[in-house]
PLY file of the C-alpha trace (Angstrom):
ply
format ascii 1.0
element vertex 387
property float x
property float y
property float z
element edge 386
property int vertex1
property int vertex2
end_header
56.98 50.89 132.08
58.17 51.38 135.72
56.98 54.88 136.86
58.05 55.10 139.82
60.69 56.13 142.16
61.50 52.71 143.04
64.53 53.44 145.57
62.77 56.08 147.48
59.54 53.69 147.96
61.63 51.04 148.54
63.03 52.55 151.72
59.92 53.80 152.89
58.34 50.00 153.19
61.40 49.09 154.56
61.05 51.78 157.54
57.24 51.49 157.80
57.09 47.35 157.60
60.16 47.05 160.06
60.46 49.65 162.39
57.23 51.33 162.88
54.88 48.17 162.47
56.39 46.30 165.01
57.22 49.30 167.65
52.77 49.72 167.36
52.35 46.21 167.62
54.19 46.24 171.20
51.97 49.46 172.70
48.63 48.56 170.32
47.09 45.40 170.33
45.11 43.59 167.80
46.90 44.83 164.54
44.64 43.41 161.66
45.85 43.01 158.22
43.50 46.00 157.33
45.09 47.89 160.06
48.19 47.42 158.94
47.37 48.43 155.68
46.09 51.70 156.96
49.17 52.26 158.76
51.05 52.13 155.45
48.36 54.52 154.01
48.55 56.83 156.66
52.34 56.92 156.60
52.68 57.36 152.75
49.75 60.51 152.53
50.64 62.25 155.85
46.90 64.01 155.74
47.64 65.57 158.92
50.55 67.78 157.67
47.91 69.69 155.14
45.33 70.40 158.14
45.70 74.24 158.80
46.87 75.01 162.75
44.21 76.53 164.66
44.79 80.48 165.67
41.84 82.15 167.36
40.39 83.16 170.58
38.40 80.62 172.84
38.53 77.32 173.02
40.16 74.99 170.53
38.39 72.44 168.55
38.77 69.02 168.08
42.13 67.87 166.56
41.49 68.73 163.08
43.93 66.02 161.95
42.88 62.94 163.97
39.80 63.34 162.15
41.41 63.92 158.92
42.80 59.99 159.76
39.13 58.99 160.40
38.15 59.63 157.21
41.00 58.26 155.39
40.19 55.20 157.60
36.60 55.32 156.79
37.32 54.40 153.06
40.23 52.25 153.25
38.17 49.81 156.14
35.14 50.33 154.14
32.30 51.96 156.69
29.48 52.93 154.55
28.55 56.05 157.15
29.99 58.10 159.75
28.10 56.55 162.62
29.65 53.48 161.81
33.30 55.18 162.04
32.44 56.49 165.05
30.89 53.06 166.90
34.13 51.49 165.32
36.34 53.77 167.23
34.48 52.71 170.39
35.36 49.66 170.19
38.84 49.70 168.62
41.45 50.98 170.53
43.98 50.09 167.89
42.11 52.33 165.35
41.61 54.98 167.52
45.42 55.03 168.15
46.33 54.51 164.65
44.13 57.45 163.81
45.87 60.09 166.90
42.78 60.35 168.88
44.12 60.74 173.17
43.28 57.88 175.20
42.36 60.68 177.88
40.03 62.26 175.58
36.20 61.73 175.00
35.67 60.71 171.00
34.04 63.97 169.51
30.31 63.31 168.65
28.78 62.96 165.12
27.96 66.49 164.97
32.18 67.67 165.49
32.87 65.16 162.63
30.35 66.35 160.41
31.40 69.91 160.65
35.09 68.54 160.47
34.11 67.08 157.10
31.95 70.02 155.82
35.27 71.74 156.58
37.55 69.62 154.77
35.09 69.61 151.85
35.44 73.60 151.70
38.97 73.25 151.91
39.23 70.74 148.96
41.17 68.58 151.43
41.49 65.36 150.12
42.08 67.11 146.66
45.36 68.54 147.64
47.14 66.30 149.60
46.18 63.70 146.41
47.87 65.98 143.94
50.70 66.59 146.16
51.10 62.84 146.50
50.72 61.93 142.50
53.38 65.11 141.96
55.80 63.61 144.41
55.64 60.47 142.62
54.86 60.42 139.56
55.75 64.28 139.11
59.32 63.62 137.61
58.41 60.04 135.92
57.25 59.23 132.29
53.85 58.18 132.18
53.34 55.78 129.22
49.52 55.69 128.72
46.32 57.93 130.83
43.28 56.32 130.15
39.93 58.32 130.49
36.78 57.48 131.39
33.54 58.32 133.52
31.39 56.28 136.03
28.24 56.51 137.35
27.91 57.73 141.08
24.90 57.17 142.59
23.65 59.39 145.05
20.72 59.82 147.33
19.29 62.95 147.09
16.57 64.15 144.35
17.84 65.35 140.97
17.20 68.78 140.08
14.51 69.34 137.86
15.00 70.83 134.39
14.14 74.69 133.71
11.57 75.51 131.38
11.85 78.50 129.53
9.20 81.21 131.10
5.90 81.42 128.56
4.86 85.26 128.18
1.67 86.01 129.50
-1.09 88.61 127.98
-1.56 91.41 130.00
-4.58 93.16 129.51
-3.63 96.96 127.69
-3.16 100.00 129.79
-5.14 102.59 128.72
-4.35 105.49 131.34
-3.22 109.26 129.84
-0.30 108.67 132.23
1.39 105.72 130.94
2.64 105.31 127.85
2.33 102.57 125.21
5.90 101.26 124.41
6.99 102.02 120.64
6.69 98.95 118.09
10.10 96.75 117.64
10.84 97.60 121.59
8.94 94.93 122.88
11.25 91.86 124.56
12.47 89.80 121.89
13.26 86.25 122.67
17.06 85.09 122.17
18.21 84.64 118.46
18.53 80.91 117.42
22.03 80.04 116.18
22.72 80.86 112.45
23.06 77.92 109.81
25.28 77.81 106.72
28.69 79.95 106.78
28.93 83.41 108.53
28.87 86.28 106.36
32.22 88.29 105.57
33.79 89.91 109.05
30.96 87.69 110.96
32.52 86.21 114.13
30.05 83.33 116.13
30.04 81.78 119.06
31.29 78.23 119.07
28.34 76.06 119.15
29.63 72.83 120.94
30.99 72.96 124.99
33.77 71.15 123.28
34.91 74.00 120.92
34.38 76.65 123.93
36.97 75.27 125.86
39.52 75.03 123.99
40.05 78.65 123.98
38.89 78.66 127.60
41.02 78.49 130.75
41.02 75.51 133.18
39.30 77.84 135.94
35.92 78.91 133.27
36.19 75.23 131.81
35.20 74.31 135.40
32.78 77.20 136.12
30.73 76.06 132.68
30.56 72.69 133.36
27.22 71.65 135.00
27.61 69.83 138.69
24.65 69.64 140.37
22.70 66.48 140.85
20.71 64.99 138.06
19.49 61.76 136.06
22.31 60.35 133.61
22.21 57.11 131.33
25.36 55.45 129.40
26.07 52.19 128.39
28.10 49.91 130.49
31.11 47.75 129.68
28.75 44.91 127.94
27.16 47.22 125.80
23.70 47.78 128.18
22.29 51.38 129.17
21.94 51.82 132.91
20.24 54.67 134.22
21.06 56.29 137.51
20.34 60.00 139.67
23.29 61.16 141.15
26.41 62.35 139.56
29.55 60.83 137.17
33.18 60.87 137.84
35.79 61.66 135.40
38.97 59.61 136.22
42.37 59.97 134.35
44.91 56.68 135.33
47.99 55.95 134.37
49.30 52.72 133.07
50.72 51.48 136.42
47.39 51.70 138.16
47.56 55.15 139.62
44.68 57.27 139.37
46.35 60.88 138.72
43.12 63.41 138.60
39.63 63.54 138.50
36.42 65.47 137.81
33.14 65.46 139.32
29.88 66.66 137.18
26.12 66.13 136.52
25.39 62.16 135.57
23.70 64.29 132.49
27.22 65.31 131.60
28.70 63.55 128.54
31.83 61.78 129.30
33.70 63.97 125.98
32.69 67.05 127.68
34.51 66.86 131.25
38.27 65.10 128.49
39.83 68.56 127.64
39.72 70.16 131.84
41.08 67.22 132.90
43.87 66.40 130.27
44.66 69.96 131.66
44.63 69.12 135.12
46.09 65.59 134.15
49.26 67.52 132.12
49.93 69.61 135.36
50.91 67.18 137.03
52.83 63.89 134.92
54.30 64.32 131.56
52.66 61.26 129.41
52.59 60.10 125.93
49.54 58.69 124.94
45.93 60.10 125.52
43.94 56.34 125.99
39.51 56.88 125.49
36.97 54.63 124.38
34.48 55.32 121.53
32.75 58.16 123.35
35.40 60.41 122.76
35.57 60.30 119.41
35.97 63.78 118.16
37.91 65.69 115.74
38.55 68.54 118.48
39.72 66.56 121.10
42.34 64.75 118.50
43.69 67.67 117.65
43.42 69.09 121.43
45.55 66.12 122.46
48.36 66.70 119.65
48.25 70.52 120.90
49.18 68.78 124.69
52.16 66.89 122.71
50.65 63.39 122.84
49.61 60.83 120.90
45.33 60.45 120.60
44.14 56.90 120.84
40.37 57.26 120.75
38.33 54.00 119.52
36.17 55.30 116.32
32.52 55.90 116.63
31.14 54.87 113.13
27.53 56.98 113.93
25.91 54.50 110.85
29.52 54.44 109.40
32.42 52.40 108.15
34.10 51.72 111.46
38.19 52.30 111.18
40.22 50.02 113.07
43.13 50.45 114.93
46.45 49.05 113.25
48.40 46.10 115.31
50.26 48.13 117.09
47.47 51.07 118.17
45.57 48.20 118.64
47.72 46.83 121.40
48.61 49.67 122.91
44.77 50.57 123.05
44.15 47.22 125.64
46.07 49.14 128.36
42.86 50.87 128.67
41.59 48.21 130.76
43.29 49.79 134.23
40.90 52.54 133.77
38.05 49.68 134.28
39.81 47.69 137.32
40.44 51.36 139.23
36.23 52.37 138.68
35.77 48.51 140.18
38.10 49.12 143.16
37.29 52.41 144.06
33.55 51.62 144.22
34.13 47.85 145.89
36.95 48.37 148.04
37.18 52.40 149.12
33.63 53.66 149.53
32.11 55.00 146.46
29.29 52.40 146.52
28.28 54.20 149.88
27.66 58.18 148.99
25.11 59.30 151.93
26.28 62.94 151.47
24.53 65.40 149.48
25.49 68.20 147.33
28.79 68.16 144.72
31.13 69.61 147.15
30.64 67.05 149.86
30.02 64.43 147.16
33.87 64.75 145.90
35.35 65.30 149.03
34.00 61.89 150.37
35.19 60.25 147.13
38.57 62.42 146.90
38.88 60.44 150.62
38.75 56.69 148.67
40.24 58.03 146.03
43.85 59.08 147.81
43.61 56.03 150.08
43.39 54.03 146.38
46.58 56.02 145.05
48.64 55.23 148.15
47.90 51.61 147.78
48.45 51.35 144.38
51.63 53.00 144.81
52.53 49.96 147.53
51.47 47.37 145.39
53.66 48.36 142.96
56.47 47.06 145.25
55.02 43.46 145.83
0 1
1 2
2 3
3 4
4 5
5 6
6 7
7 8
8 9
9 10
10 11
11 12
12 13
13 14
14 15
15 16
16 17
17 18
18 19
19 20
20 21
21 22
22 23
23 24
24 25
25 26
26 27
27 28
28 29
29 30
30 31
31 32
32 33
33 34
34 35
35 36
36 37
37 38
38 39
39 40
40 41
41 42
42 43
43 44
44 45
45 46
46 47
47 48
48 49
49 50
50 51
51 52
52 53
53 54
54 55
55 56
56 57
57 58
58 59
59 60
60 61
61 62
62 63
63 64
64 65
65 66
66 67
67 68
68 69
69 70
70 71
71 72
72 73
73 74
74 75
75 76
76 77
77 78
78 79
79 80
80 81
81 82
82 83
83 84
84 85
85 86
86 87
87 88
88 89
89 90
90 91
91 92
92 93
93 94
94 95
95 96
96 97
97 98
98 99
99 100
100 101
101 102
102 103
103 104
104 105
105 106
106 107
107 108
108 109
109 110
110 111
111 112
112 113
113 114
114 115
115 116
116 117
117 118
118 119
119 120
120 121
121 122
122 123
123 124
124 125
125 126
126 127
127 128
128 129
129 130
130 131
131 132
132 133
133 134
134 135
135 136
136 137
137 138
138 139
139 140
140 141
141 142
142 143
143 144
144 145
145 146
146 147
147 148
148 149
149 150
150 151
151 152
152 153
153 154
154 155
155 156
156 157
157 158
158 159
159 160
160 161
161 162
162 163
163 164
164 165
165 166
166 167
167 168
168 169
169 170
170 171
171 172
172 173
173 174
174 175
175 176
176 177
177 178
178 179
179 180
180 181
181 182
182 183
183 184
184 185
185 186
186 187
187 188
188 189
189 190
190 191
191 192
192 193
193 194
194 195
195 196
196 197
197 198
198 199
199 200
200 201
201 202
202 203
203 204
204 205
205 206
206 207
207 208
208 209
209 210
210 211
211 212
212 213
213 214
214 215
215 216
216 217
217 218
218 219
219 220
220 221
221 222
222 223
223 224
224 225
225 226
226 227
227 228
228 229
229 230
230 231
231 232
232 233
233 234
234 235
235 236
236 237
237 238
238 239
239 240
240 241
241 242
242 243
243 244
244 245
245 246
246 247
247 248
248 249
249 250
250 251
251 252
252 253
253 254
254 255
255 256
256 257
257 258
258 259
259 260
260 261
261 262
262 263
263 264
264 265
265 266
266 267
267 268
268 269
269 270
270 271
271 272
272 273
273 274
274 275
275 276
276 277
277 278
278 279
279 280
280 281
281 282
282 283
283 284
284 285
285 286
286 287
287 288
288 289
289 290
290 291
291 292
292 293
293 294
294 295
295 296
296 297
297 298
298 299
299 300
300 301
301 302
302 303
303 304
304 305
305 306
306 307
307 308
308 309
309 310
310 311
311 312
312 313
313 314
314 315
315 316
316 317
317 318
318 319
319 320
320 321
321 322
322 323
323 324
324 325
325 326
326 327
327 328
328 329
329 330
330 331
331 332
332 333
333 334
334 335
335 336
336 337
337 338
338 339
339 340
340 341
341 342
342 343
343 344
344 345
345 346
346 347
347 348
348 349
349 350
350 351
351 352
352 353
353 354
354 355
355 356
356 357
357 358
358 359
359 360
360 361
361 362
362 363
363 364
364 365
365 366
366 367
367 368
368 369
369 370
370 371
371 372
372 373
373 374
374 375
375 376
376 377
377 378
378 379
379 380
380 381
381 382
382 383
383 384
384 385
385 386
């Protein structure tokens, strides 16, 4: 299914590959095929145009935007850290054009494009101008199939530790006129357990499972509940083998043509069913598609029936649990192998746009630095789509 506006991105190669390509390649030399490929990149997100204008008193900083460029250039060259962007810049005046740093100018140090990052990171950054991109594209288009699934990010900084619950300690008794002994059934009571069997008449309970909660949740306490700080997660691969790994997992929706179109960033503890209902919700703001594509660990009644409530169809590979497994019929069955995208994206945003390297810490940097690879990914999926 062609989900694109071909006409419009048509014209845009056309203007990028034969006017501005060869105007650089008379005032820059040494245009790479890399370089080039950032120039298309650069062209087709226009970071720069999301960067906020500085208004204050004193002196300006650096040129917020330039450095918005490095980064997008630091995932689509593939520089595993920021020293190495910067020591690449040195040397390549091409890059350093491409990017809109002056040729009068000193490069800012590590420390400006640190705080530069930190900055974007606050500003979710790299989130926007990626949904702005995916609504300008794929916004008014027919999406066929979003698969769903969740990779392991590993990251180096220590998990958190689990909290024990506190263990009451005996304090000797008080036996002064002037206090007071507390009266019997006052004391602290630990919290009740959750109640088996069916409520009683007019009884209303909490919904036990995460799952159940959200769905009469909003998108903003979905996100809120969900847990994001770093921790020690384990899953099973594509060939069936668990792999173990501290850091955190990210939840990637993509369509059929190879787009990714939202993601989520939680604990690696986080079950990949838990993190399916916030972003079908982020997912549905953005494209209109028909069918909901996730593997066996999303096989639950709730988020069946939360996908018919969105309007689309549910394909979700059955989980016997030390069952009868039900198979898909021929035609589920085929439609089920587009699923596969959602694999190739994982591989190429980890090989080819920097998720391999995370030398960050904390969630918020953690997704802006993959938000970074991640938009530089859309854009040239979006391009390939014309070759």
């Amino acid at each position: 299914m062609d989900t694109t506006q071909r006409a419009g991105l048509l014209q845009r190669w056309h203007v990028v590959q034969a006017e501005l390509i060869p105007e650089l390649g008379k005032e820059v030399e040494g245009l790479t095929p890399k370089l080039i490929k950032l120039i298309h990149i650069l062209e087709w997100v226009r970071i720069e145009a999301f960067v906020p204008c500085w208004q204050g008193i004193g002196r300006p900083p650096q040129d917020r935007g330039a450095l918005a460029n490095a980064f997008v250039a630091k995932a689509v060259l593939g520089l595993p850290t920021t020293v190495a962007l910067i020591e690449r810049l040195l040397v390549d005046r091409a890059l350093r054009r491409l990017c809109g740093f002056p040729r009068w100018k000193k490069l800012p140090d590590e420390a400006t494009f640190s705080r530069a990052f930190a900055e974007f990171a606050e500003g979710r950054l790299a989130e926007r101008v990626h949904e702005a991109l995916i609504k300008a594209h794929l916004g008014e288009e027919l999406i066929g199939h979003i698969s769903r699934d969740g990779t392991a990010i590993e990251a180096r900084e220590r998990p958190a530790k689990p909290t024990k619950p506190a263990v009451p300690v005996a304090t000797p008794q008080v036996t002064l006129p002037e206090v007071a002994a507390a009266p019997v059934g006052e004391a602290a009571t630990p919290a009740p357990r959750g109640k088996r069997g069916r409520p009683r008449r007019g009884e209303v309970r909490e919904p036990a499972s995460r799952i159940e909660r959200q769905r009469g949740q909003t998108l903003s306490q979905m996100l809120a509940e969900l847990p994001t700080g770093c921790d020690r997660g384990t899953k099973c691969n594509a060939q069936g083998y668990k792999v173990s790994w501290n850091g955190y997992k990210l939840h990637l929706d993509t369509a059929d043509c190879g787009v990714p179109v939202s993601a989520l960033l939680s604990s690696a503890s986080v079950h990949d069913s838990q993190a399916a209902i916030p972003l079908s919700h982020l997912t549905a703001e953005r494209v209109t598609n028909l069918y909901d594509v996730m593997d066996a660990a999303y096989c639950s009644t709730a988020l069946r029936e939360h996908c018919r409530e969105l309007g689309h169809v549910p394909l979700i590979d059955h989980n016997p649990r030390s069952g009868e497994k039900l198979e898909f019929d021929p035609a589920e069955a085929a439609r089920y192998h587009e699923r596969t995208v959602a694999e190739r994206m994982n591989a190429r945003l980890k090989d080819e746009f920097g998720a391999n390297n995370v030398w960050v810490k904390g969630h918020t940097k953690v997704m802006s630095h993959l938000m970074f690879g991640l938009l530089a990914l859309a854009a040239d999926q979006l391009m390939r789509l014309l070759l």
